[in-house]
N, C-alpha and C positions, 0 to 999 in steps of 0.2 A: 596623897595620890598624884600622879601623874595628869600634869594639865591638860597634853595630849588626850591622854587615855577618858577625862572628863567631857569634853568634846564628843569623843566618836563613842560616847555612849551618849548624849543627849540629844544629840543633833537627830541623830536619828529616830529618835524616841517624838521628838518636836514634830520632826517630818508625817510618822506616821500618825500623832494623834491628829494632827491638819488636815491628812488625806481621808481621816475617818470622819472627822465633823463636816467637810465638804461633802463626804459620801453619804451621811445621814442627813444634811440640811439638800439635797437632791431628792431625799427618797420625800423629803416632807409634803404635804397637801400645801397646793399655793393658798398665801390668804387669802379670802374672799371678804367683800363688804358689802352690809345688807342696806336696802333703802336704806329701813328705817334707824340701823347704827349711820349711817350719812346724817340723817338729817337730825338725827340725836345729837351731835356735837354740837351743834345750832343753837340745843334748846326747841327744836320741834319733835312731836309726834307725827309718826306716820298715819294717813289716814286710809281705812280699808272698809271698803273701796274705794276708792279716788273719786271725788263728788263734785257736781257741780251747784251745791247747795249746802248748807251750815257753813256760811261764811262769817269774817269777824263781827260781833256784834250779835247773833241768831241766837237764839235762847236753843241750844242742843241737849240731846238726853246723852250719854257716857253709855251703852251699849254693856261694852267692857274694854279694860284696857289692860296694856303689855307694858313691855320695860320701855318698847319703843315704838307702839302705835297704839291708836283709840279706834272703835268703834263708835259711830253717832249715827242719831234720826233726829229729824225739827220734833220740838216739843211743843211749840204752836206758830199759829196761820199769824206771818207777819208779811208786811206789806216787803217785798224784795229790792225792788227801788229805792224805796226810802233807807232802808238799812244801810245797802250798796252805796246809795250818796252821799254816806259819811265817811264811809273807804278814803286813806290814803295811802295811792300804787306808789310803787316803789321799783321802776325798774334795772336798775343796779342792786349786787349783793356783793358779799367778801366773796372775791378773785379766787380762794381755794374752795368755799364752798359752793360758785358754779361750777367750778372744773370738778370736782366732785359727782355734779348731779349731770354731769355731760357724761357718763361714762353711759354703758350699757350694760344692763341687768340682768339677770336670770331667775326666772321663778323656779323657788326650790324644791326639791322631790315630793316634799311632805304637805307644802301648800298648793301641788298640784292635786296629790292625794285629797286634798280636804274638801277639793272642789270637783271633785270624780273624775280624774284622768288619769291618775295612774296605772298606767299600761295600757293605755289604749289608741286611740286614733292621737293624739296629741302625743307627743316627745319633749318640747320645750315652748317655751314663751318668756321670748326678752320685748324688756323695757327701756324705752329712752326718753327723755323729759326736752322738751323746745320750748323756748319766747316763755320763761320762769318768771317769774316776779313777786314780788312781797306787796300785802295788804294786809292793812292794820286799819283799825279804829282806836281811838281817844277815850281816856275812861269815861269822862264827860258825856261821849257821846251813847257809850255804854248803858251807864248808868241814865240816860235818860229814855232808852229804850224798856231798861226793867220797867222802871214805873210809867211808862203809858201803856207793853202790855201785858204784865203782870196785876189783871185784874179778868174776872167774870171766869170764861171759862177758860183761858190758859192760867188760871191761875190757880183754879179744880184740877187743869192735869197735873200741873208741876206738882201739890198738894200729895194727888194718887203717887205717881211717879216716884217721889222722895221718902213717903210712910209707908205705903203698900210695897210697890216694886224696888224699894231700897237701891232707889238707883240717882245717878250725879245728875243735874242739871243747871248747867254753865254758859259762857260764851267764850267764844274764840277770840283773842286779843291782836292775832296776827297770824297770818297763811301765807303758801307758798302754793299760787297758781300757777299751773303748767299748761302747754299742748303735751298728751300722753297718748305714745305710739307703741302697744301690744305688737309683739311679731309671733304669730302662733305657726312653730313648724309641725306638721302634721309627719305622723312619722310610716306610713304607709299610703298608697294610692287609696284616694278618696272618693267617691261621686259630687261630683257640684254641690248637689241638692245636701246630702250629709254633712260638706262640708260647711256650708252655709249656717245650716242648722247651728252644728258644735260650735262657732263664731259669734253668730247669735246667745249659744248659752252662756260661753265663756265670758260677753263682754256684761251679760248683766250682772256676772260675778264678780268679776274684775272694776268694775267702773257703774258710775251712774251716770248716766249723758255722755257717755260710749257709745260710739254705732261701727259694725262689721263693715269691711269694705272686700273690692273683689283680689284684694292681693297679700291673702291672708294676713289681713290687719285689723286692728283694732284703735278706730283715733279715736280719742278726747279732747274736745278743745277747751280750754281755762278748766280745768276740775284743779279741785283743793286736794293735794296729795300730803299736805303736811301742816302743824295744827301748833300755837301756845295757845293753850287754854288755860283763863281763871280757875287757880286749883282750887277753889273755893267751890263747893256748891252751893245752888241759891237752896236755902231752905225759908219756906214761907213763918210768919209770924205766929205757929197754932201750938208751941211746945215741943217742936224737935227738935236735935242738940245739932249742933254745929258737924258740919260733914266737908269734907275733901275727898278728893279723887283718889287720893292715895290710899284712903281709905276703903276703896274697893278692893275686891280680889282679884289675884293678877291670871289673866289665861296666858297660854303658850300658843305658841301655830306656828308656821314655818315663814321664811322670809324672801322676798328677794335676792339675789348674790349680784354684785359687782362681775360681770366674767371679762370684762377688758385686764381688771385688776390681776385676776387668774390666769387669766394671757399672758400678761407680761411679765408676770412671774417664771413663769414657767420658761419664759424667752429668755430669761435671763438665767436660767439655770446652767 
């Protein structure tokens, strides 16, 4: 065949399939990224709600957990200071995974829904994390908290907890404390007093030691948004088998999104 005639049959053929994959890589959804796939490359879980308590070292109960965040509550009355004074901050981290947690977030359709706002006075609510920092505790120093309070009655709850309620109880090895700033856009005219209200509901969903402010926010100052936890559970000495976290069942729910990342995507299209 004709080398010409190979040419001006391919070329153009090359042209058009180019024009089509640029025309379908435009029509795509930008990717988005959620907290907790962020803080998953890390090796942490997200925590929900963003706490400013079950920090490293805290004997926590496992709630339920996801592919990429935990629920917790204290599983018993420990002195807070004392735990806290074994802490060591950390105010530096890996250069891509601040720039990571600098971006701004969007709470997703489904996690608005779960927490009764879908379609209602509320539209959106982004996220942005300030002054971040890693704290960690020492096994050493772990392990010296189980055995002073792992006895009398936290040691009854753990017991219930583990046999009855089939559920984890661990400690955190290391955390990522943030200032956490909620932006809630209301998406029609509101009255003060209602809107207050809804701010009020959202932050004790959203956060523990959250407080609403008057420009439609929502601070947190140092809460734990993200967790390595001992996948080990503690199981006390009385004949129960050995348990991990993994070994829980996994829940779903909806995430935060990255929407800078979806921004720029889409800038660049």
């Amino acid at each position: 065949m004709n080398t010409n005639k190979i040419w001006s049959i391919a070329v153009p053929a090359a042209c058009f399939a180019l024009v089509a994959a640029i025309g379908i890589w435009n029509f795509l959804p930008p990717k988005t990224t959620t907290i907790g796939g962020v803080l998953k490359n890390w090796g942490y879980l997200e925590i929900r709600p963003a706490a400013n308590q079950n920090g490293p070292g805290d004997l926590v109960t496992v709630d339920a957990r996801a592919t990429d965040y935990v629920m917790l509550h204290p599983t018993c009355n420990m002195d807070r200071n004392e735990v806290s004074s074994m802490w060591a901050v950390s105010g530096s981290m890996n250069t891509a995974m601040a720039n990571a947690l600098n971006a701004r977030f969007k709470l997703g359709a489904e996690l608005l829904a779960s927490i009764g706002l879908s379609g209602g006075a509320v539209s959106d609510i982004d996220v942005t994390f300030e002054n971040t920092k890693i704290m960690m505790i020492s096994d050493e120093s772990r392990f010296g908290l189980q055995m002073k309070y792992l006895t009398g009655a936290c040691l009854q709850a753990v017991k219930s907890i583990t046999a009855v309620d089939k559920l984890c109880v661990t400690q955190p090895i290391s955390a990522l404390q943030a200032d956490v700033n909620y932006h809630v856009t209301f998406s029609n005219d509101i009255a003060a007093d209602t809107k207050a209200k809804i701010l009020g509901d959202i932050s004790g969903v959203l956060s523990t030691g959250g407080r609403a402010d008057k420009s439609d926010n929502i601070v947190g100052k140092g809460l734990f948004v993200g967790m390595k936890l001992e996948t080990s559970c503690i199981v006390p000495n009385d004949g129960q088998g050995e348990k991990t976290i993994a070994m829980m069942p996994v829940t779903t729910a909806a995430a935060a999104i990255d929407t800078s990342a979806a921004q720029k995507g889409a800038l660049s299209n």
